[in-house]
Each structure stands twice: as C-alpha cells, then as structure tokens.
C-alpha positions in Angstrom: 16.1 -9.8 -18.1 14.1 -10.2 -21.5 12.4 -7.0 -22.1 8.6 -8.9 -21.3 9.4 -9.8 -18.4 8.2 -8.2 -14.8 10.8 -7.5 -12.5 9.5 -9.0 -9.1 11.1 -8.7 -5.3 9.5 -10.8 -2.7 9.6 -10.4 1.2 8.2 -12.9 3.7 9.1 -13.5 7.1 8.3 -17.1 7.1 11.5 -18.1 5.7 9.6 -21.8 4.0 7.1 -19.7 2.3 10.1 -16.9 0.9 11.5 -20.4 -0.8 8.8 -21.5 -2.0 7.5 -18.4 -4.0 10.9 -17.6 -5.0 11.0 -21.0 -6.6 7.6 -20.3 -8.7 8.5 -17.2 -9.9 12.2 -18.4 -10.7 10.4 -21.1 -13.0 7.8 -18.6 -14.7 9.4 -16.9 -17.3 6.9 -14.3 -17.4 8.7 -12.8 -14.4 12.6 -12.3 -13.7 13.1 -12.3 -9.7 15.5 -9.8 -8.6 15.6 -9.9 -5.0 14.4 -11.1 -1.9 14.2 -10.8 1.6 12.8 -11.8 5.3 12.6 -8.2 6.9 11.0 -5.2 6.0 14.7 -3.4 6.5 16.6 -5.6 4.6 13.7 -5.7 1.4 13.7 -2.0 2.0 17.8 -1.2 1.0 17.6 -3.5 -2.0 14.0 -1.8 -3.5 16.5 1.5 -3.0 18.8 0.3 -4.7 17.5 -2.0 -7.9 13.6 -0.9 -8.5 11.3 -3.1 -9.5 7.8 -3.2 -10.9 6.3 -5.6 -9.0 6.9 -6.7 -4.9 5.0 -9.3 -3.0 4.8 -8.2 0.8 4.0 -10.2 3.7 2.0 -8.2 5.5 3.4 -8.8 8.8 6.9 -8.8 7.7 9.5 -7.8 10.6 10.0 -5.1 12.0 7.8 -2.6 10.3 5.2 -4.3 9.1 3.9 -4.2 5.2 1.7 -1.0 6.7 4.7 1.2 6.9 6.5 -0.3 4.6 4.1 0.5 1.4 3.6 4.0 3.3 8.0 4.3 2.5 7.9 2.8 -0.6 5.0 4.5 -2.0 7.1 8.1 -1.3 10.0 7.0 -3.6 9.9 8.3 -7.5 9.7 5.2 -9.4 7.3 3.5 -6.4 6.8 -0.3 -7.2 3.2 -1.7 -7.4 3.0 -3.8 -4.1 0.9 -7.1 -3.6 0.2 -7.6 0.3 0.4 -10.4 1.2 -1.7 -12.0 4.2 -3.9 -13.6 6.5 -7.8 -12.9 5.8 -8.9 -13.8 8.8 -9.4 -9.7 9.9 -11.7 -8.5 7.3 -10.0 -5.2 7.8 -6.5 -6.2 6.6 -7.7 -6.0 2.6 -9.0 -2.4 3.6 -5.7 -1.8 5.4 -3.4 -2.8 2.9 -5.4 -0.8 0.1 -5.3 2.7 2.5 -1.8 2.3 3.0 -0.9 2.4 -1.0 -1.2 -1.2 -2.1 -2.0 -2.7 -5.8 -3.1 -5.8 -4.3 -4.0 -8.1 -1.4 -3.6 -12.3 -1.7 -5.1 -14.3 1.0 -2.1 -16.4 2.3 -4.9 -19.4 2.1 -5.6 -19.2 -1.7 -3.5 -21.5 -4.0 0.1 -20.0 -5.4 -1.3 -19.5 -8.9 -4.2 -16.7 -7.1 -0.8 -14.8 -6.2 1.4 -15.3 -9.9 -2.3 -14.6 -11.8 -2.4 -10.8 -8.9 1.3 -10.1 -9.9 0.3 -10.1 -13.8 -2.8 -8.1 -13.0 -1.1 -5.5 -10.9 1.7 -5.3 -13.5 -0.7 -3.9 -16.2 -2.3 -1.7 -13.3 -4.9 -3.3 -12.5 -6.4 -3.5 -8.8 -6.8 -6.0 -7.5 -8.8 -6.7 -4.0 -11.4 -9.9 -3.9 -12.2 -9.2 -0.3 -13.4 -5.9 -0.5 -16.2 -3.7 -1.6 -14.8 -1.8 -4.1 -18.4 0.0 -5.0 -18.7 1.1 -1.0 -15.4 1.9 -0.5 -15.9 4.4 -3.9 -19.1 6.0 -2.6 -17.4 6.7 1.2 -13.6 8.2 -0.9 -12.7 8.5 3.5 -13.0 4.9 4.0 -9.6 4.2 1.8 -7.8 6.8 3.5 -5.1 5.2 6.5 -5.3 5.6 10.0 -2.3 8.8 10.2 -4.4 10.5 6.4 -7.8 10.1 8.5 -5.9 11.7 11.6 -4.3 14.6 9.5 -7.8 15.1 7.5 -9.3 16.1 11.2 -6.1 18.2 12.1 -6.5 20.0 8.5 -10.5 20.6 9.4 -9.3 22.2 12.6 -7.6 24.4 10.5 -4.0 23.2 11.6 -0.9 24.5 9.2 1.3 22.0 8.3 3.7 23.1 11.0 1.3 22.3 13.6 0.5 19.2 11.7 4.0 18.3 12.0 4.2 18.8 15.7 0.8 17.2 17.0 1.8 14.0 15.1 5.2 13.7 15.7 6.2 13.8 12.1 8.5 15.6 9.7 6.9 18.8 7.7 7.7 16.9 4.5 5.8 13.6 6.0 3.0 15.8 6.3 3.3 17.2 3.0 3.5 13.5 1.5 -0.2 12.7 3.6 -1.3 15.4 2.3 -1.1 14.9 -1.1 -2.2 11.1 -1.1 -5.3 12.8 0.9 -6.0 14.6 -2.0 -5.6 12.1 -4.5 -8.2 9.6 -2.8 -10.5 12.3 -2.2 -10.3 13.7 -5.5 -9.5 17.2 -4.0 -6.9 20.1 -5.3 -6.4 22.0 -1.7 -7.1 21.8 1.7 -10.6 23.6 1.4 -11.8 21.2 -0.3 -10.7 18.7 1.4 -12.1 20.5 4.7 -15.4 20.6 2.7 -15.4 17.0 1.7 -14.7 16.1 5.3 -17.5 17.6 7.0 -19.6 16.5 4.3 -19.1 13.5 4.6 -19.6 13.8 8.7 -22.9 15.4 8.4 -23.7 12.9 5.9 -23.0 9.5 8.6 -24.5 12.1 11.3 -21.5 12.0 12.9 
C-alpha cells in the first residue's frame, strides 16, 4: 500500500453490490482495499485482525446489523471511521447510524461516486450526514445519543451505580463503563452529575 492511500474494508450482504464496490475502489488508486465481507461476523474477525481507516457498512448487514456492529468496533483502540451504508427511506436511519458511532451515512440510491467522494471526506475526519439536521441535532446534544446511552442516561438520573446499571440492562460492568463514557463525550460532560444535570435540563426544557 503506497503511503497516500486509505486503507478501506467493505461489508454488504447483497453479495452483487459487495462486487461491485470492491471493483471501484480496486480501480481508484486513492484507496487500497484490504478486505471484504457479507456478514457482520465475518467483517468483524478481519477489522480485528488487519485495521483499517476507513469501512463501508451495510447497514443491515447479517446477523448484527451495522447498529451493533459500529457499537463493537467503535470500543476497539485504533476504531476505524465507519460509512453506513443504507436505505433512506426511514428518516431515522441517518440519525441511527450517527448515535451509534458512525463517520457517515450514504443513501444506497445515490450514484457510487456519492459513496468514494464520503470515504475521502471521512478519511480526513470529516462528518458527513446529508440527511440530517446537523444544527438541531447540536442544539438537543440527547438526540445523538443511541437507544441503550438514552436508556443508561435515565438509569444514571435514578441514581443507579454502575453495578445496578449492569444488571437492569443485562450488560457487562465494562459495557456500561464504555456507554458511559461515549454519554459523556456527546454531551460534553466530565461525570455523571453533570450528566444527571444535563438530563433533567433538557426534560424540563421539552416539558417532559
């Protein structure tokens, strides 16, 4: 690999569309395409193994979905910047695939180039989401928190330790942990009191 080049992986279930966007970033030498795969197992043991910068995932891409996926890959060290890949029929996929930790999200309708042209983008760290918002989603920080960091942000105002956290949603104290901390992050908070704060803030403020 020629030390411009992004390293790429690609996953896709639809085994017609996997060849055909391995075939475009084969040709473009402004990417080197290490791997890919059609399940969300298989892409998983070989981003393990070889990391890359950049991976395109299908967001329904058996068994686990992109969802859980970019919630595993986004835990490791050297986490890759992940473009979701999908159908924008559901307005709340884009939103979806940005709580759960991705760079990006390509419809599956726009032409390949739309996809190549997100890949450069989210390899210089850029963000990258044409469907959404972006200036309401930054004045409501909860609205880009996922479904399980919205759950534990309630648990937390409860005033739930992490044990009890643990055991309520049927995770591991270090899953909690890992929440926890991309909780903080989107909410631009340094402990759990804040956080509380920002939550019932922002509860009193929709009058909920």
């Amino acid at each position: 690999m020629k030390a411009d080049q992004i390293d790429i992986m690609l996953g896709d279930g639809n085994p017609l569309v996997l060849s055909a966007m391995s075939e475009v970033f084969e040709r473009d030498p402004r990417f080197s395409l290490v791997a890919t795969s059609a399940t969300a197992e298989g892409f998983l043991g070989m981003v393990m193994r070889v990391p890359v910068k950049v991976c395109v995932i299908d967001w329904n891409l058996p068994a686990l979905g992109a969802e859980k996926l970019i919630e595993v890959l986004r835990a490791q060290e050297n986490a890759p910047r992940i473009v979701a890949y999908g159908h924008d029929a559901d307005p709340a996929v884009p939103r979806q695939a940005m709580a759960s930790g991705a760079a990006a999200f390509v419809s599956r309708a726009a032409p390949i180039d739309a996809l190549v042209q997100t890949c450069i983008d989210v390899a210089a760290g850029k963000m990258v989401f044409p469907y959404l918002d972006i200036r309401e989603l930054k004045t409501d920080p909860i609205a880009t928190l996922s479904r399980k960091e919205r759950a534990i942000l309630e648990a937390l105002a409860e005033g739930l330790t992490n044990k009890q956290l643990a055991a309520r949603l049927e995770i591991s104290t270090n899953t909690v942990k890992f929440h926890l901390s991309n909780v903080f992050d989107k909410l631009s908070v340094k402990n759990r009191a804040q956080a509380i704060a920002h939550y019932y803030a922002a509860k009193a403020k929709s009058g909920g």
